[in-house]
N, C-alpha and C positions, 0 to 999 in steps of 0.2 A: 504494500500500500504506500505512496507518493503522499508526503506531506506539507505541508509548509516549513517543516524542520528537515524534511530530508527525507528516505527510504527508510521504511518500521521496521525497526529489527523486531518489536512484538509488538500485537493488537491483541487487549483483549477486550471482546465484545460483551457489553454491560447488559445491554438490549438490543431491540432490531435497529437502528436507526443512529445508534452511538456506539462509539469505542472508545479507550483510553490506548493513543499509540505513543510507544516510547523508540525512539532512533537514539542513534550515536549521540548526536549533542544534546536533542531535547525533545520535548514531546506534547501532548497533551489532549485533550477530547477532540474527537472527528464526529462531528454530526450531519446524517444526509440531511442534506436541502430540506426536504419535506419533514422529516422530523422537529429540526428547529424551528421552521414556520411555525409547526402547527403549537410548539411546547413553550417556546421562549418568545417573551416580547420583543420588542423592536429598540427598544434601550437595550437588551443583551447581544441581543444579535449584532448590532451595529459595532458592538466592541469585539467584535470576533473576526476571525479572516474568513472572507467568504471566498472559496476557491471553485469555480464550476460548481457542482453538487453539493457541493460539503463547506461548513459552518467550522472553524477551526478556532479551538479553545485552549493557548498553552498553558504547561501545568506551573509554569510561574506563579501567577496570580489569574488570571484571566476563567479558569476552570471553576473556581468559587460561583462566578453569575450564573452557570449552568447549574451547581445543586444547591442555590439558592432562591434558581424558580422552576428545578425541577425537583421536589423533595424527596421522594420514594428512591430517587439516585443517590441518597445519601447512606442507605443501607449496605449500595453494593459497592460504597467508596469508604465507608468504616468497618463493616461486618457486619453480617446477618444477628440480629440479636445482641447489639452491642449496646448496653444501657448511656454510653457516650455520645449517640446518635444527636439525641437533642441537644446534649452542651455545645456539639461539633457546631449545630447551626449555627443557633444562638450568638455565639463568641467567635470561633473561629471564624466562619464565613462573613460575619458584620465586621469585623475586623479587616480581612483581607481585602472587600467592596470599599468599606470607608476610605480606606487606606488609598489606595490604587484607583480607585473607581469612585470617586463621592459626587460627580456629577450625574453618573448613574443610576445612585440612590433618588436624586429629584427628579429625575426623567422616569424611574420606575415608578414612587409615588402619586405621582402627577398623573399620568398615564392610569394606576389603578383608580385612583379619585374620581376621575373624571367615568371611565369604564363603569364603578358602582352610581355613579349619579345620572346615569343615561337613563331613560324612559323605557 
């Protein structure tokens, strides 16, 4: 698999439509096209590399906006049954968005506000 970091020495597939790939120098979530549309807003996606099909998320930082508005992905990036699940969100992931991404937070906010106050 051809990434924006290079050729995967491993993918492994989380679900249909994502994977976490790791190459030589670096790596991070590949999500087809259609999968992103349909799970992630437009404030995350924007912060992503859109390459032909796929939605690329390094695992620098950039990877947090993926299981930060996809949750259930946060199971199978801590462990099935890991009582840390929740802290993980919580903390770690507000952390890593605020840090890196805090104009993301207002475009995500903004973006739900408005979504709940529609007719």
């Amino acid at each position: 698999m051809l990434t924006p970091w290079g050729k995967a020495t491993r993918v492994i597939h989380l679900e249909r439509g994502i994977s976490f790939v790791v190459t030589p120098e670096h790596g991070g979530l590949v999500l087809a096209r259609e999968y992103a549309e349909a799970r992630l807003s437009l404030p995350a996606r924007k912060r992503g590399r859109c390459l032909g099909d796929t939605y690329a998320f390094e695992m620098e930082s950039a990877w947090a906006l993926v299981l930060w508005e996809i949750p259930h992905l946060r199971v199978a990036w801590v462990g099935a049954g890991a009582p840390e699940a929740d802290h993980f969100a919580e903390r770690t992931l507000s952390a890593i968005i605020s840090k890196r991404f805090p104009d993301y937070l207002k475009e995500y906010w903004a973006l739900k506000s408005y979504t709940m106050c529609r007719p």
